[in-house]
C-alpha positions in Angstrom: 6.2 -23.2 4.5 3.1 -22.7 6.6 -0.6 -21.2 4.7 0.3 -17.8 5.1 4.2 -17.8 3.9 2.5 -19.1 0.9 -0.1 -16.5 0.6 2.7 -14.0 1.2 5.0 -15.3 -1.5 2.1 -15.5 -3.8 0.8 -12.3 -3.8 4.5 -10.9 -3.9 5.2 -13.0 -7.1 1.5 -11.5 -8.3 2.6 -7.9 -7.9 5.6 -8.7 -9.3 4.7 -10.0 -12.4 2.6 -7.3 -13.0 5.8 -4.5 -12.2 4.9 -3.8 -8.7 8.3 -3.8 -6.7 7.6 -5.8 -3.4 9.5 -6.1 -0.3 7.5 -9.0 1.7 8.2 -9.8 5.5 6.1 -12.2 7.5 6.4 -10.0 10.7 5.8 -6.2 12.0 9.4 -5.6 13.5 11.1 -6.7 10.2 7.8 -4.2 8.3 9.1 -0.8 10.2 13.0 -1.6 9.4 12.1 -2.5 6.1 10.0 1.2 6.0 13.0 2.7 7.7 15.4 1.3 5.0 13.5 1.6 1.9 11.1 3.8 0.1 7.5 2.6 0.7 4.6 3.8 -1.7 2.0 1.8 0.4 2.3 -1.0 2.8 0.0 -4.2 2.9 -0.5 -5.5 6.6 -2.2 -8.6 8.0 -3.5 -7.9 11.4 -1.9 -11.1 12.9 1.5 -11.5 12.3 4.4 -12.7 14.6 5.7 -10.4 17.1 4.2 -6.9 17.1 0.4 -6.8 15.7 -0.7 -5.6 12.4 -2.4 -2.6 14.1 0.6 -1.4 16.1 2.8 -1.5 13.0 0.0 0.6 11.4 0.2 3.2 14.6 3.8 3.2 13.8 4.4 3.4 10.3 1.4 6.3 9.9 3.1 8.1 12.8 6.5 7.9 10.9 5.2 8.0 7.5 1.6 10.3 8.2 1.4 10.2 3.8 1.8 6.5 3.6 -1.6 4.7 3.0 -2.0 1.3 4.2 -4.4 -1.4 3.3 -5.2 -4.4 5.5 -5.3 -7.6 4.3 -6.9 -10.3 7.1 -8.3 -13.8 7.1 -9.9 -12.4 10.6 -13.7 -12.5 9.6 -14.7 -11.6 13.2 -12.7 -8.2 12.6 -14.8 -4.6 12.6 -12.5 -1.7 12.0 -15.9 0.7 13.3 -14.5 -1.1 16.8 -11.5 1.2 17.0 -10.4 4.2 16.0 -7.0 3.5 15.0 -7.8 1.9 11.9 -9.0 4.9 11.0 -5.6 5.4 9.4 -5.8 2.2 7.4 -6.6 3.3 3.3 -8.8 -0.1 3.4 -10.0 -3.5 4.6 -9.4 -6.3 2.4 -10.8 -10.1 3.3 -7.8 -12.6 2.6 -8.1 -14.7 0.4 -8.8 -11.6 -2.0 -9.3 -11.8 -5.5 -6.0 -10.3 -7.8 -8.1 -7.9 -10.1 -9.4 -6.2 -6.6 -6.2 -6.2 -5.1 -4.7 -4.3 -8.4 -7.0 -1.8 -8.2 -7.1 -1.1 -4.4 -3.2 -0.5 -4.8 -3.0 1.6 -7.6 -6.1 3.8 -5.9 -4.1 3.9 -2.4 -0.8 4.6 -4.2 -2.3 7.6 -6.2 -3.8 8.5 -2.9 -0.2 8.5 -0.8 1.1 10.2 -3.9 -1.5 13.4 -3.4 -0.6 13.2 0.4 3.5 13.3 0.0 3.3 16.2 -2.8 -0.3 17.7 -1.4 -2.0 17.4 -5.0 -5.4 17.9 -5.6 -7.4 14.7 -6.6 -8.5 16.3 -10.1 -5.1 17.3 -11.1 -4.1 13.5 -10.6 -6.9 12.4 -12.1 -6.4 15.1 -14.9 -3.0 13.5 -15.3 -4.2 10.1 -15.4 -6.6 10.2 -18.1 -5.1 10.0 -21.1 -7.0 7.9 -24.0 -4.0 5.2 -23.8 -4.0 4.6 -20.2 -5.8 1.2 -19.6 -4.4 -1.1 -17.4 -3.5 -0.8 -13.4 0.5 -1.2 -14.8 0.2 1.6 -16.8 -1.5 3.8 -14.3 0.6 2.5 -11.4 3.7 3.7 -14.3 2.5 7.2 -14.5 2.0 7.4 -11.0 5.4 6.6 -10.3 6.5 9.5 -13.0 4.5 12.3 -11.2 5.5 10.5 -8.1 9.0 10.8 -8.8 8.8 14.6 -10.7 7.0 16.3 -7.6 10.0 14.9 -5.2 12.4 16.4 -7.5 10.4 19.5 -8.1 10.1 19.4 -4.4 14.1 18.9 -3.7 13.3 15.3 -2.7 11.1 15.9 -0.2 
C-alpha cells in the first residue's frame, strides 16, 4: 500500500469511527460510478489521482450533482485555486496532511451546506434547527442534518 492508499484508508476509518458513512476510491472514474450508484452528501477529492484528474471529476460530478458540495484535499502546495475558475465549484481547499478536528468540521459545514442546496433552505432556518442546547459534537450535528436531510426529501417526494 503506497502513502496515499494509507491516507485514504485512514481518513475513511476516521470518519467512520465517528458515524460518517464513507465510500473511498483511489481514482476519479471509480468516484463518478460510485456518485452514479450511491447517494453522496459531499465528495472529498484529491487533485491527483490515477486516471481522470481531481478537477475533471469535480466538473463532472457538480455538473450531475449542481447541490453536491465538494472539498479538496491535496498534498499539492504549489496549487492556487484563484488560477482557475473551475474550482470555483469546490466547497473548500484543504492541505493534506490535514488535522481530523478541521476535517470534522469542514464536512459537517459543507454537508449542511449541500443539504440547503438539495431542499433550497435558508441558512437561518438550518441553523435555527441546529441549535438546540444539547447539540455539541460534529456527530450529533452531522445526525440532525441527516434527519432534516432525510424529512425535506420525503416532504419533497424524494426529490
Amino acid at each position: 500500500m503506497d502513502d496515499e492508499e494509507a491516507l485514504l484508508d485512514s481518513i475513511k476509518r476516521r470518519l467512520q469511527i465517528r458515524e460518517f458513512h464513507v465510500i473511498a476510491v483511489n481514482r476519479g472514474d471509480k468516484a463518478l460510478e460510485v456518485a452514479r450508484n450511491n447517494p453522496i452528501d459531499v465528495a472529498i477529492l484529491d487533485l491527483k489521482m490515477p486516471g481522470m484528474s481531481g478537477k475533471d471529476v469535480l466538473v463532472q460530478l457538480k455538473k450531475a450533482y449542481p447541490w453536491l458540495e465538494i472539498v479538496i484535499l491535496t498534498g499539492h502546495g504549489s496549487f492556487d485555486p484563484e488560477k482557475e475558475k473551475v474550482y470555483d465549484q469546490a466547497y473548500t481547499f484543504l492541505a493534506k496532511p490535514c488535522d481530523l478536528q478541521t476535517l470534522l468540521h469542514v464536512l459537517v459545514e459543507a454537508y449542511k451546506k449541500t443539504v440547503m442546496n438539495k431542499h433550497k433552505i435558508a441558512l437561518q432556518d438550518v441553523e435555527s434547527i441546529l441549535k438546540t442546547p444539547t447539540m455539541k459534537s460534529a456527530r450529533e450535528v452531522l445526525q440532525k442534518l441527516k434527519e432534516l436531510d432525510a424529512l425535506s426529501s420525503n416532504n419533497m417526494g424524494g426529490a
